[in-house]
N, C-alpha and C positions, 0 to 999 in steps of 0.2 A: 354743605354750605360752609364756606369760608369765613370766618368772622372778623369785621372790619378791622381794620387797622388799631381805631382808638380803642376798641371796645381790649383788643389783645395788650395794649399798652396800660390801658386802665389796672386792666389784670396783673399785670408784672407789678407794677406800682403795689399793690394790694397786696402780694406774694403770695398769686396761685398759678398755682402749677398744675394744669391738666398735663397729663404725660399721654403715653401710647397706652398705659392701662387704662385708662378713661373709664368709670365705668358708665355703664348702657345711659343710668339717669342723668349723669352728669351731661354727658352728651347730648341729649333732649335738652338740658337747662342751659347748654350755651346754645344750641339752634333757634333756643326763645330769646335768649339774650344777644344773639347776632341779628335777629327780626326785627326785635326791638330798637338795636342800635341803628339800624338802617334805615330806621322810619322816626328816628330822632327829629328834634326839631332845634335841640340846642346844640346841633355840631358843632357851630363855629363857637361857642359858649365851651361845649368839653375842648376842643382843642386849644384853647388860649387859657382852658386850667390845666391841661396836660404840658403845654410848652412854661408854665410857671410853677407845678404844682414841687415837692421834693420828689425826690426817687424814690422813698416808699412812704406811704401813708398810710393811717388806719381805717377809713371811709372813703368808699366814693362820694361826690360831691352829689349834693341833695335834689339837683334838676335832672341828674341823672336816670334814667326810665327803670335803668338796671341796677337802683343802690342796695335795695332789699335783699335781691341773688346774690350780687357780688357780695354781701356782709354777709349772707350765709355762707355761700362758699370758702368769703376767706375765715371765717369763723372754725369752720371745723376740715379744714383741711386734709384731714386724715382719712376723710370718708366717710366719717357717722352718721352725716345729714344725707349722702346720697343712698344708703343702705335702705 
């Protein structure tokens, strides 16, 4: 599965970087996080805070389905949280 557009932009903003090492769980936690964004109901709400928001922030926005994963993810960046 492809992960939408906003949800890979969200991410940049955030500064995570899944690379080609991905590991296994990480992978599963974006397939949840790509499900989730698909089946959003504030798209047009995320993309008018992505066409305003800065180029990096510390949070994703709170109507977000995915703020809890993305603050884990970008939290521990290094891997500790998918181990």
């Amino acid at each position: 599965m492809i992960a939408p557009e906003q949800l890979c932009e969200m991410m940049a903003r955030l500064g995570i970087e899944p690379g080609p090492q991905t590991h296994l769980r990480v992978a599963a936690a974006l397939r949840v996080a790509a499900a989730r964004c698909e089946g959003c109901r504030f798209k047009r709400a995320c993309q008018d805070w992505l066409d305003y928001a800065p180029a990096m922030v510390n949070f994703a926005p709170d109507f977000c389905p995915n703020a809890d994963m993305l603050f884990d993810m970008r939290y521990d960046q290094t891997g500790r949280w998918f181990n």
